[in-house]
Wavefront OBJ file of the C-alpha trace (Angstrom):
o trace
v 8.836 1.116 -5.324
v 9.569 1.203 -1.276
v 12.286 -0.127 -0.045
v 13.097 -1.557 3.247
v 16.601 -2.366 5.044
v 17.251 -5.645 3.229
v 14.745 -5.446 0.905
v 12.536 -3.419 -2.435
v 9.472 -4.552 -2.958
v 7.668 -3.443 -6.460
v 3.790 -2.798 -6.345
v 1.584 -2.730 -9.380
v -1.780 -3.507 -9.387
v -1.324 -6.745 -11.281
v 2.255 -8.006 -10.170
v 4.102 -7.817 -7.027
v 8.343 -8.117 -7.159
v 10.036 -9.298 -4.322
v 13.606 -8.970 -5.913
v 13.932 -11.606 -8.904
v 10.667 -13.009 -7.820
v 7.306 -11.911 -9.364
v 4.350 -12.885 -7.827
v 0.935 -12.389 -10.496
v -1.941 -14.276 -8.672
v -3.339 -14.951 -4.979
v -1.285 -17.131 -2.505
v 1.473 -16.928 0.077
v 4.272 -16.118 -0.275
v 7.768 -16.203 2.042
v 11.008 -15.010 0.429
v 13.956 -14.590 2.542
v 13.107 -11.756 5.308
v 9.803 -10.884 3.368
v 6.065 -12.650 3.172
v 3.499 -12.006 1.250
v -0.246 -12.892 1.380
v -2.451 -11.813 -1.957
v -6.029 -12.697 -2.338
v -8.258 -11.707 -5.155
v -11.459 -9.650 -4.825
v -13.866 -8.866 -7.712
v -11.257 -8.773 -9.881
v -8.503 -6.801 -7.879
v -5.195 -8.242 -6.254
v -5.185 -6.990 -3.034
v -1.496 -8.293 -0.687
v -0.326 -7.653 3.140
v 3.476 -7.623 2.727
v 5.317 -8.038 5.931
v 8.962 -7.504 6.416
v 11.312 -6.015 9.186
v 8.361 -5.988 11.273
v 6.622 -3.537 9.138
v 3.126 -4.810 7.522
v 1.950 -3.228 4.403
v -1.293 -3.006 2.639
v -1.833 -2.418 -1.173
v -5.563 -2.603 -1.836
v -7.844 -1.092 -4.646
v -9.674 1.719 -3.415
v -13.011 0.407 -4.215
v -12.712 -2.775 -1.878
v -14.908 -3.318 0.735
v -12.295 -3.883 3.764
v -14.871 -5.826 5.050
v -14.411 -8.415 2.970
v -10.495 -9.283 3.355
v -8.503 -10.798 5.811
v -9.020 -8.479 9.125
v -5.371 -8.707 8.846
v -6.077 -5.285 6.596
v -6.943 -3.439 9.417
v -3.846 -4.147 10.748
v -1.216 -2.530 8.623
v 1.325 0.665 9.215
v 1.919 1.015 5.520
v -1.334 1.106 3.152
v -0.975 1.694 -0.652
v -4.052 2.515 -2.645
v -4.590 2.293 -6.227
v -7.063 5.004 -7.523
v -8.408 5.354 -10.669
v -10.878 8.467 -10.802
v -11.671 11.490 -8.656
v -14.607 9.519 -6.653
v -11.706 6.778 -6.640
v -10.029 9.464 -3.931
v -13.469 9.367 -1.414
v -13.427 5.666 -1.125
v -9.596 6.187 -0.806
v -10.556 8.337 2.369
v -13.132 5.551 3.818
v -10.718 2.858 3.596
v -7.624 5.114 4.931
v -10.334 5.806 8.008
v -11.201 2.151 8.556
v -7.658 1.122 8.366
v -5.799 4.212 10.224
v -2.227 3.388 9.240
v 0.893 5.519 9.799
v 1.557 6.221 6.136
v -0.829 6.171 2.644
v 0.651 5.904 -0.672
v -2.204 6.821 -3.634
v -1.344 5.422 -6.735
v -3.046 6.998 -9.700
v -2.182 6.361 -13.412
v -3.641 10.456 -13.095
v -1.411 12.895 -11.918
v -2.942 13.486 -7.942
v -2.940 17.087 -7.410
v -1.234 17.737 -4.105
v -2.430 21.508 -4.421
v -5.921 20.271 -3.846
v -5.436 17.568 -1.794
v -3.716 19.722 1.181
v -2.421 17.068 3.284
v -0.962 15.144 0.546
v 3.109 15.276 0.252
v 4.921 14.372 -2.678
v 7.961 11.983 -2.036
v 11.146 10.219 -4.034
v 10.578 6.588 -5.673
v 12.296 4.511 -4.888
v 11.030 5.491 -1.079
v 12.604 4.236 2.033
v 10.837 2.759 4.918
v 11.965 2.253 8.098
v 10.327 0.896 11.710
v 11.388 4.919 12.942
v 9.350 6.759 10.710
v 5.978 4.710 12.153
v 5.860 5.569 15.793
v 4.569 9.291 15.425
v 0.627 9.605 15.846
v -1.792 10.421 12.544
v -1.266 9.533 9.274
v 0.710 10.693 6.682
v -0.616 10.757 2.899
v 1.892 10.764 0.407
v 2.342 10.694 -3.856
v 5.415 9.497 -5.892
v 6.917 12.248 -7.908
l 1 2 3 4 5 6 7 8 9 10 11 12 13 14 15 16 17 18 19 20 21 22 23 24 25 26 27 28 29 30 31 32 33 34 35 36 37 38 39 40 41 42 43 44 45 46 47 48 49 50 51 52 53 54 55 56 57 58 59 60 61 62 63 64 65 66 67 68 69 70 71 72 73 74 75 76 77 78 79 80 81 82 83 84 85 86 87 88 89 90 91 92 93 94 95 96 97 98 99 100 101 102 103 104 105 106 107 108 109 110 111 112 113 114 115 116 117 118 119 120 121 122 123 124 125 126 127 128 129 130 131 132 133 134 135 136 137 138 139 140 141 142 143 144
């Protein structure tokens, strides 16, 4: 779950909430201060949210960014769904391609934070603001 000023958006890998609404297939999408663009590949829902001027990413980590939008390579805010240990290296490729100011992995597994040094474990529901996406690098981050 992040949340924004105005707004909590819910991301699984088959259904996106905005609010009330659910969204479950590709399409746009403009609710109140938030829009939403999924498109399907091989399977996999992969959306650009945009809202407060923020533009998020939630991709599976095998896609090929190639083959979305090149609004992809765009985004501040990238969430990855991962679903195996290899799952993690694409998860690095795509996270290189894209450079955005903060990851979220998503793993039905528990993502060891030991291992994966530069990985910090946050709150969910976690708040995002315009602030926190000026510094330089990229900050990788887990739900608790």
């Amino acid at each position: 779950i992040l949340k924004t000023k105005n707004s909590q958006v819910n991301i699984a890998r088959s259904q996106i909430e905005l609010g009330d609404f659910k969204i479950s297939g590709p399409g746009e999408y403009d609710l109140d201060d938030v829009s939403c663009d999924v498109q399907s590949l091989d399977g996999h829902m992969n959306s650009l949210i945009e809202s407060e001027m923020i533009l998020l990413g939630a991709l599976d980590a095998k896609v090929d960014i190639e083959d979305l939008s090149e609004d992809f390579t765009k985004v501040s805010v990238l969430l990855i769904f991962i679903d195996s240990a290899n799952d993690m290296k694409l998860a690095s490729n795509l996270v290189s391609k894209v450079e955005p100011q903060l990851v979220f992995y998503l793993s039905q597994e528990q993502i060891d934070s030991k291992v994966e040094s530069s990985i910090e474990t946050v709150p969910s529901p976690y708040k995002i603001s315009k602030n926190e996406l000026v510094y330089e690098g990229t900050r990788h981050l887990v739900f608790e």
